[in-house]
C-alpha angles and dihedrals in degrees: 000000000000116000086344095279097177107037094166093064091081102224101108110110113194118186114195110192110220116032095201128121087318093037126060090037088056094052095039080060096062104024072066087048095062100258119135091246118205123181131205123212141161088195097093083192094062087040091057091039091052099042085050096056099250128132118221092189121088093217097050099071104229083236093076101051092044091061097044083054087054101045087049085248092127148038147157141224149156098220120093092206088090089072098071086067083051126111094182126035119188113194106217102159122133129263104197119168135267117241087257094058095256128129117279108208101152094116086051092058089035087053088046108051086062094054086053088052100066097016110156141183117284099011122140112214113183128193108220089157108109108254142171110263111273091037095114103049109027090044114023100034096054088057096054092039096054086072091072099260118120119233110242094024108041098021143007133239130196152159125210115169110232108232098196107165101178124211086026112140090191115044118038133162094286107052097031105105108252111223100208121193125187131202078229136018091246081054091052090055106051092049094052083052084058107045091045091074096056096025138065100206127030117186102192124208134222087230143000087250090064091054096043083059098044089061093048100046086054101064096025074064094054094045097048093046090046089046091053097049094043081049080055098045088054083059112044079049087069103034084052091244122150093238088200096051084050093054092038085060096047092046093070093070109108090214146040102018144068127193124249121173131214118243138181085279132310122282154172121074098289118048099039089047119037095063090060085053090055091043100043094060096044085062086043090057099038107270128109115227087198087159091057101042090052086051099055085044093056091047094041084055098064110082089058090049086056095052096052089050084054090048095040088048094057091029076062085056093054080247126134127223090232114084089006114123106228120197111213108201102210139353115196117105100251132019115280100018152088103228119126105171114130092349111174081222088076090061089040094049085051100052102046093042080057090051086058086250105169094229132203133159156212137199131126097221101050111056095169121031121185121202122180088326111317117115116216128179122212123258129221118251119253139157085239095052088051093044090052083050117091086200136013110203119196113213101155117027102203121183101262114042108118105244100174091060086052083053099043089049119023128093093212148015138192106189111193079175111050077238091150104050090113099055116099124215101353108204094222126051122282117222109189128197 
């Protein structure tokens, strides 16, 4: 059925591979929007949460899957048979990093060998994963084509950047603007057609490539301004300026600037990846990035930098970090929610285990945290779990987290967040990033 033309009809089945974070709040969306959603997994967890109608994100209310279950709108499953009855196929997989910095895209070959096995006629297949420029035509195509269908007149070929921001009230799958990119413009086309159904707002491309480089050039934004203020933070540190009432001063000009502020380090599987994977292919194609690539340096940097503030505020003391307890308040990667992935409180965690830190831990999202291999479950905080610790470090400030009980007890803090700013008159000493 060209470019869905009857999408009432109820016959349209969509597959999206990876029901993560992308994922499941992309084929909620459509599963809303009347498809015949089917997710793949290799995760048999998220297969028997889906198919029994429960959400494991925090941002897709369970209510709404369970519907969808209900309504036969959605199911889950780990075999790859079910896309040849697809007539759309998203591709929502991870592409993480290599040790050596390099892009990591084997799930998306993995993901897409399937697709070529059971490639038909008229199907749409679209790339969301974050991937270097050129990945869509000069890796995927070549697979598909090799079956004999032409891009652009058999099938169709696309990329389209997810923008998941988790924990955000205000923007969600369904009303962020979707940039869409095809390896043709008849590609383009249908998979604007697609979108349009699930999603308010669709910015096509004049190529996937274009795409591939928008979503690069988002989040390399984000990484080079938070480099540059944590670069600022590290100066201010030694000029004895307060860092967050500078930016709270330049923040109060109407035009020109936007506020970013400086952390414990950058997380989550966006932010910390895609500017390798710029990077990466500028090398690739003979250019050095070198602003990029100092940007991703100061940021990686700032973990260890935590961790010798940590050291230097008991070392003040006259305490060690060795055989100190040491409370970390959160460790997912970002405030409000559950999210782990690349928290710079992994690389925290290590270091001070190393040091022969006694660790414990606190955050409401993140019951169970495993770090190289140590498993720690979360405590409860009390005034008489912050009084036993020589040092509460505050590495995610969520929402709820009782400051003013951290203030009222601890001996000292170190805030990477400016967390405390509204306690007054802590009774231990502040040290701020």
């Amino acid at each position: 059925m060209s470019l869905f033309e009857d999408i009432r009809s109820g016959k349209e089945i969509l597959s999206v591979i990876g029901l993560g974070y992308v994922g499941l709040p992309l084929i909620v969306e459509f599963g809303l929007a009347g498809f015949e959603c089917v997710g793949i997994d290799l995760d048999p967890e998220k297969i028997n949460a889906v198919n029994s109608g429960k959400s494991y994100i925090p941002d897709v209310p369970t209510d709404q899957v369970e519907k969808l279950v209900r309504d036969r709108k959605l199911s889950a499953t780990t075999d790859f048979t079910v896309l040849k009855d697809a007539d759309a196929i998203i591709i929502c997989v991870p592409t993480p990093l290599r040790k050596t910095k390099e892009p990591d895209i084997s799930h998306i070959l993995s993901a897409c060998e399937h697709i070529a096995k059971h490639l038909r006629h008229g199907q749409i297949i679209v790339l969301e994963s974050t991937t270097y420029p050129g990945t869509t035509d000069e890796v995927i195509l070549p697979m598909f084509e090799a079956k004999g269908l032409k891009v652009g007149e058999d099938f169709f070929l696309a990329f389209s950047p997810e923008r998941v921001d988790p924990g955000n009230k205000s923007f969600y799958t369904g009303n962020i603007p979707k940039v869409v990119g095809g390896v043709t413009p008849q590609c383009t086309e249908h998979a604007v057609k697609l979108y349009s159904f699930a999603i308010k707002n669709i910015y096509p491309t004049s190529s996937a490539r274009v795409a591939e480089a928008a979503k690069l050039l988002e989040n390399t934004y984000r990484s080079v301004n938070i480099a540059l203020v944590n670069e600022m933070a590290l100066l201010c540190k030694h000029l004895g300026i307060d860092v967050w009432e500078v930016i709270a001063a330049a923040a109060t000009k109407p035009f020109g600037y936007q506020a970013f502020y400086p952390g414990p380090g950058i997380g989550g599987h966006c932010i910390p990846l895609d500017p390798y994977y710029l990077t990466w292919r500028a090398r690739v194609s003979g250019y050095e990035a070198k602003f990029i690539s100092l940007a991703g340096e100061i940021n990686s940097s700032m973990p260890h930098h935590v961790v010798t503030m940590a050291a230097d505020a008991l070392n003040e003391v006259s305490k060690p970090v060795k055989g100190s307890k040491i409370l970390i308040i959160g460790v997912a990667y970002k405030k409000d929610v559950n999210d782990t992935r690349e928290s710079p409180a992994i690389e925290i965690i290590e270091n001070l285990e190393k040091r022969g830190a006694v660790l414990s831990y606190v955050d409401p999202y993140v019951p169970e945290f495993e770090v190289g291999g140590v498993k720690y479950r979360g405590v409860e905080l009390t005034s008489s779990v912050v009084c036993e610790s020589d040092l509460v470090l505050i590495v995610t400030d969520h929402s709820n987290i009782d400051y003013k009980l951290i203030g009222d007890n601890a001996k000292l803090v170190v805030d990477t967040r400016n967390a405390m700013r509204k306690v007054e008159k802590p009774v231990g000493k502040v040290v701020k990033l």
